[in-house]
Kinemage of the C-alpha trace (Angstrom):
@kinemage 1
@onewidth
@group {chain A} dominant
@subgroup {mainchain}
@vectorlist {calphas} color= white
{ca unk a 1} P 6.837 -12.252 6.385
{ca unk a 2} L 7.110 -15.742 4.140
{ca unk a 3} L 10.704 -14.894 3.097
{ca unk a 4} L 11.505 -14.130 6.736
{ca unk a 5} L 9.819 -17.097 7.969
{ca unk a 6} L 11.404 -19.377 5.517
{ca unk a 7} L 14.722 -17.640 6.335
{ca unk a 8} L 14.536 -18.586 10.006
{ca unk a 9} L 13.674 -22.435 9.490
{ca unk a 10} L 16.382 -22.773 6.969
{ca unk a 11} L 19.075 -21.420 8.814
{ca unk a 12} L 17.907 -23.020 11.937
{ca unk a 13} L 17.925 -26.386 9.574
{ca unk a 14} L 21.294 -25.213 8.530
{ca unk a 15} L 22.621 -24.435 12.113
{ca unk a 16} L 21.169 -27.679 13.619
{ca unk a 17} L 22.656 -29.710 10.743
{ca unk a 18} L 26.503 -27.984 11.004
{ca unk a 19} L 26.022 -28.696 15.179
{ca unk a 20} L 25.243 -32.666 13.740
{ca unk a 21} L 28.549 -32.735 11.850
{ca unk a 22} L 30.902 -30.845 13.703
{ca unk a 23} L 32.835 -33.427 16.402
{ca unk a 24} L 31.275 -33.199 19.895
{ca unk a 25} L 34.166 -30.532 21.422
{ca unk a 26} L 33.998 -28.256 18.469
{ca unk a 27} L 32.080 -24.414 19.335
{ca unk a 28} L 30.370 -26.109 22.576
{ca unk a 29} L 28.910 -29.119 20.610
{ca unk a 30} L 24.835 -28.103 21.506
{ca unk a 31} L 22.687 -26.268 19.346
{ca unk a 32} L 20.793 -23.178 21.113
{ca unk a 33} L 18.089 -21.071 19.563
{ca unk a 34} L 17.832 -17.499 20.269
{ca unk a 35} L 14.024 -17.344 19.978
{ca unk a 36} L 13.956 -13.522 21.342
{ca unk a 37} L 16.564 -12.382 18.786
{ca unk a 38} L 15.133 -14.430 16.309
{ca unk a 39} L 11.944 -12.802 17.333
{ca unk a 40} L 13.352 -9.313 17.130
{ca unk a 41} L 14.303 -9.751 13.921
{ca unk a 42} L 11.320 -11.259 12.552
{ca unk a 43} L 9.261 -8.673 14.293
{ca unk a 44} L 11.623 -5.322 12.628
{ca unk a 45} L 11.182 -6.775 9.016
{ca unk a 46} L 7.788 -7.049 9.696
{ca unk a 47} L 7.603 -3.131 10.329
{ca unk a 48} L 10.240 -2.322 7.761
{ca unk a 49} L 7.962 -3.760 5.062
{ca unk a 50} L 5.158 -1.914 6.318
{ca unk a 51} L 6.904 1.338 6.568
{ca unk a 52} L 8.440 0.721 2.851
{ca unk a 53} L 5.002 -0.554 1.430
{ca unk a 54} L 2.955 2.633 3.097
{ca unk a 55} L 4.016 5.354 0.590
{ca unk a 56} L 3.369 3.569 -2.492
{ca unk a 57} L -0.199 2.070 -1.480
{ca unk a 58} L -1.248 5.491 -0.317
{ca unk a 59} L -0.955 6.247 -3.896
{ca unk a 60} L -2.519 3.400 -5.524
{ca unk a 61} L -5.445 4.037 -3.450
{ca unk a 62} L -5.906 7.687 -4.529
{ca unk a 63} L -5.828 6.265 -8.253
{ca unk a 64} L -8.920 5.832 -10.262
{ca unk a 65} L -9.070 2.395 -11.308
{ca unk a 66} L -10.366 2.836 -14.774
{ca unk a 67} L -7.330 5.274 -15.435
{ca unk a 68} L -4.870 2.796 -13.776
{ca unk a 69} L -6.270 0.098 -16.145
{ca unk a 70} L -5.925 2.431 -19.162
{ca unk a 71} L -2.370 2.626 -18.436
């Protein structure tokens, strides 16, 4: 969720700056966010990181933790 979070301000930094730069007629000229998209995405990382992280923390949590130490 930090990477993705990061990953949205600096490309909206990113976007907003290239808007600043570009002359006024260029690609419409305004800078629009996409909050729902940007949402959407946000929101399916979210559960693909907790699908991906489910498997291997089931099994951690079966472990003994003197045994995992000893490893």
């Amino acid at each position: 969720m930090i990477s993705g979070t990061i990953g949205v301000a600096v490309g909206t930094l990113f976007g907003w700056g290239v808007v600043q730069v570009l002359p006024a007629n260029t690609f419409g000229g305004s800078l629009t966010i996409p909050i729902p998209q940007i949402a959407e995405v946000v929101v399916l990382a979210a559960l693909a990181t907790l699908v991906a992280a489910w498997l291997p923390a089931r099994r951690a949590g079966k472990l003994d933790v003197l045994d995992a130490i000893s490893h």
